[in-house]
Every structure is written in structure tokens, then in C-alpha cells.
N, C-alpha and C positions, 0 to 999 in steps of 0.2 A: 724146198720146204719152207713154207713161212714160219718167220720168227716174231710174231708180233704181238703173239699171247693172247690171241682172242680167244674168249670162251667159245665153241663151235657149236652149232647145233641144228642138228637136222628133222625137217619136219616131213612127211611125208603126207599126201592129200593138204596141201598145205595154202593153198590159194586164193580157200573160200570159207565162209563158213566156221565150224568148228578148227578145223585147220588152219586159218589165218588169224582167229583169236590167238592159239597159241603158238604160232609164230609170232606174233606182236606182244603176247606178253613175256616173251621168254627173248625178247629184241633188246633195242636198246646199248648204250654204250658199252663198248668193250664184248660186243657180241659180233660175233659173224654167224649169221642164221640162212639156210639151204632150206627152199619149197620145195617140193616135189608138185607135177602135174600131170596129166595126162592128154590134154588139149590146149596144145599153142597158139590156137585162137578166142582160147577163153579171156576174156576181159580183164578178171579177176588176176593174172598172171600180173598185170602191169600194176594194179589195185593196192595188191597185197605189197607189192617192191615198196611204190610211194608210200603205206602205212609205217612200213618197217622204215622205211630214210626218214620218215617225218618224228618215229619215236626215237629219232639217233643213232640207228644202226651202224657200228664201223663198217660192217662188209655186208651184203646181202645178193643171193642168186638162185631163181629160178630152173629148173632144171627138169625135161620133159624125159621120162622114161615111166616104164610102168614095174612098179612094185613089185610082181607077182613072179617076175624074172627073175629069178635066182642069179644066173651067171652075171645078170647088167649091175642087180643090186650089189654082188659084190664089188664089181667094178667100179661102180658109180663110187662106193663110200670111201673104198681104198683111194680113189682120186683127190675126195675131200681130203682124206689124212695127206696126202701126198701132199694137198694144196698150201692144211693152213697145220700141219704138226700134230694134230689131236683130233678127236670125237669127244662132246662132251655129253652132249645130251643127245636122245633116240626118241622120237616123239612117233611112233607108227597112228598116223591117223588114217590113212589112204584105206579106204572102202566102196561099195558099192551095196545094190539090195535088187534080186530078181524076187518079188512076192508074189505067191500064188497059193493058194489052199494044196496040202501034200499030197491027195488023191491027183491033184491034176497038175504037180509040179515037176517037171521036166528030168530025167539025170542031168542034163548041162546044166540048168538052171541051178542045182544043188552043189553039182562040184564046181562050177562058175564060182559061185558066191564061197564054198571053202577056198578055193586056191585063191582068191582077191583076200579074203578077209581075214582068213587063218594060217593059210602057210606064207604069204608073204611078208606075216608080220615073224615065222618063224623063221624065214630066208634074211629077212632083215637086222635080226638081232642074232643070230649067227654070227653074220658079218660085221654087224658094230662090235661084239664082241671078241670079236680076235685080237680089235685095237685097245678096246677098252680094257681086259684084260692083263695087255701087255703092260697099260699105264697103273693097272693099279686103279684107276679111278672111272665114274660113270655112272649114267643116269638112261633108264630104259623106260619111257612110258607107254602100254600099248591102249589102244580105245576098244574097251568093250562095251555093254550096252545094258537096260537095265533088262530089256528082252531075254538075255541071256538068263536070268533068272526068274524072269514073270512067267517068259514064251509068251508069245503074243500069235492070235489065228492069220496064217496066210505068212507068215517066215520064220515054219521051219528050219529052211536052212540059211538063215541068218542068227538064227537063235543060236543053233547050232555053232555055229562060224565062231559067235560072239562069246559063246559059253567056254568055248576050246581055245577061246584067248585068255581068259583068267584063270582056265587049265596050267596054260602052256605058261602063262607070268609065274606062277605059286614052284612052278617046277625049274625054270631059267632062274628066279631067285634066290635058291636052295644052290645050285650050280655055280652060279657067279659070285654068292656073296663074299667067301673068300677074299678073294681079290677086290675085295672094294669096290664092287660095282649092283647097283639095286636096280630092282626090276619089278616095277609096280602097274597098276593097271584102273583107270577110270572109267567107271560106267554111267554113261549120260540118260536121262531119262529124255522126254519129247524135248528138244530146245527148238528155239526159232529159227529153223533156217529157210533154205529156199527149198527143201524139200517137204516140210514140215508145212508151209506155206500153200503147196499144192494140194494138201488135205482137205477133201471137202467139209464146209461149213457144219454139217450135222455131224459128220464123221467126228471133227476137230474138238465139239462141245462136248462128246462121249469123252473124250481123252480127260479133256480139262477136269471132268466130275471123275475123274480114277485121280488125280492130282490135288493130293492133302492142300498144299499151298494155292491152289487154284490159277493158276498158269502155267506157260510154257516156260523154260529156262532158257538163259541168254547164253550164246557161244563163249561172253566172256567170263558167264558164272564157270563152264567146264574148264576156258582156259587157265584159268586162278587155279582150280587145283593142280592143276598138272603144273602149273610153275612152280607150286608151291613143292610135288614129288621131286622137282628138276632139281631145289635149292638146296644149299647147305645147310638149311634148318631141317631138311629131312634125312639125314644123314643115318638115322637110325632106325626107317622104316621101309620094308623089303616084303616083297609078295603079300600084296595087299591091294586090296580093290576099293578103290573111293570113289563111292556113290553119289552123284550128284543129279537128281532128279525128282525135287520136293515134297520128297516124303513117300513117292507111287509105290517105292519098294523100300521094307526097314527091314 
């Protein structure tokens, strides 16, 4: 077991994107910070490592397993505690999105997208919680979505997925608060990423006119708040959804 007091933190979906915003700002000295990925040939794997070494990371590692496995997830975290003494933070970003109008969406395509987006963020903090519990101490942030409360046509069952995350956060933080451990939850509205990206041009200009502020949001505007749920400044706010998506939804 390591002795060497790093604050630990694990990010899940963490390579790209939303997920390596907050890996990188939740990096930095006296951190040891754990990606989560799903494809060892993504780029973004090596990307993300360099960001985190170049913000000063004491310790930093990728690690390729999939979210949605309950038995690996617990394995996997228990291994971090094994590795460095602690779990501090719980960053569940790892998602995916199968969209399709509900009349013509799939069963697989519905429970696809709960078991990736809902119950692995419930298998995941299960198992951080056994540890963080034991310490007394901890920080649980999961990614829901502003869909989860607008619904948007063609993901239903994302909506869904997203909506049963700031369920399951309101209900984990009633549970854990006891023990000194909070469980919050960020809802991103459209940000810039590479999926976001692939929207088509007329598609993309409907969104921006739903968007009080009149653009899209940056991975690092969501990252900030979730560092901010990680920090010791929030030490007194538990089952609460921070909205970050300029203004689409008040």
C-alpha cells in the first residue's frame, strides 16, 4: 500500500473530451489521477497522460476496462485503494448515446444505453463507497445531462439514463452523507466536443438559438464545476445537480 499521501482520483470516460477536462483539472501536484478508457488504440489515451504530466501530476494511469462491469469495476477500484491507501474523488463520466426516435428504438438500444450510463455509474459508486465510507471522507461526482430534464426528440433512452443519474445522486447522498462522504451530480448542456462537432451545420444553429448565452460550452467550463464539487470549498453541498449549459435550462 502506498504511503505517500496523494490525493487519488479516479475519472471514468476520462481520455477525451469532457473527461479529460476533468482529469486535468482535478491533476496537478500532489495528485494521483486514474483514466478510464475503452479503446487502447485511441490516441487520446497518450494525450490525456501528457496533459496530466505537463499540469504536474505526481502519479498518473490509464487503464482500459469497461464501466458497465460490475465485478471488474469493483476490482479495478479496490486495486487503486490497494495501490495508493485511499479513493478521494469519484468522477463517473464514461457514457455513450444509441439515438433514435422511440417508435423505432430498439430494446438493446435502450437497455444498451441504461446499463452504460445508469447502472454503471451505480456499480461504480457502490464500490468507491465501501472505501470511502470506511475513510470517513469523499467526493462522488456523477455526469448527467441537461436532456435529462429538457428530453430532447430521438434519446429517449438517454434522457432516461441521464435523468436516473440525478435520481440515483439525490438518493446516494441522503445514504453516504453520514459519513462524510458527498454525492453531487453536473448536468452539461451542448459542449464542444467531438461529438458535438459531428452535428450537422443546420442541425447545430437550431441548438445555438435554444442557447440563452448563444454558444456551445467548453469541456473546461463543466470541468470547473466538478472540481469545484471535488474541493474542500464544497464541503457542505450534497445531492445537488450543477447545471452548466448557458442558460438552455433554468
Amino acid at each position: 500500500m502506498s504511503g505517500d499521501g496523494l490525493k487519488t482520483v479516479l475519472v471514468t470516460g476520462g481520455v477525451r473530451g469532457i473527461g479529460r477536462a476533468c482529469a486535468v483539472a482535478l491533476g496537478g501536484p500532489g495528485r494521483a489521477v486514474y483514466v478510464t478508457h475503452s479503446n487502447p488504440e485511441s490516441p487520446g489515451v497518450s494525450q490525456t497522460l501528457d496533459c496530466l504530466r505537463a499540469a504536474g501530476t505526481d502519479f498518473c494511469e490509464a487503464q482500459c476496462w469497461c464501466a458497465e462491469d460490475s465485478v471488474e469495476a469493483e476490482a479495478r477500484i479496490r486495486g487503486i485503494v490497494e495501490a495508493r491507501g485511499r479513493l478521494d474523488v469519484l468522477v463517473n463520466n464514461a457514457g455513450i448515446i444509441r439515438d433514435g426516435i422511440s417508435v423505432r428504438l430498439s430494446d438493446e438500444d435502450f437497455r444498451r444505453i441504461v446499463e452504460v450510463d445508469l447502472f454503471s455509474v451505480f456499480s461504480l459508486c457502490r464500490a468507491a463507497a465501501r472505501h470511502m465510507l470506511k475513510a470517513r471522507s469523499g467526493r462522488i461526482i456523477n455526469m448527467s445531462s441537461v436532456v435529462a430534464f429538457t428530453g430532447n426528440p430521438g434519446q429517449a433512452n438517454y434522457s432516461a439514463a441521464k435523468a436516473g443519474v440525478a435520481g440515483l445522486t439525490r438518493t446516494l447522498a441522503l445514504e453516504y452523507a453520514s459519513r462524510g462522504v458527498t454525492v453531487n451530480a453536473v448536468a452539461p448542456g451542448f459542449i464542444d466536443t467531438d461529438m458535438t462537432r459531428a452535428i450537422p451545420a443546420k442541425a447545430s444553429e437550431a441548438l445555438l438559438y435554444r442557447i440563452p448565452l448563444g454558444r456551445m460550452g467548453e469541456p473546461e467550463e463543466v470541468a470547473a464545476a466538478v472540481a469545484f464539487l471535488a474541493s474542500d470549498a464544497a464541503g457542505y453541498i450534497t445531492g445537488q445537480t450543477i447545471h452548466v449549459n448557458g442558460g438552455m435550462y433554468m
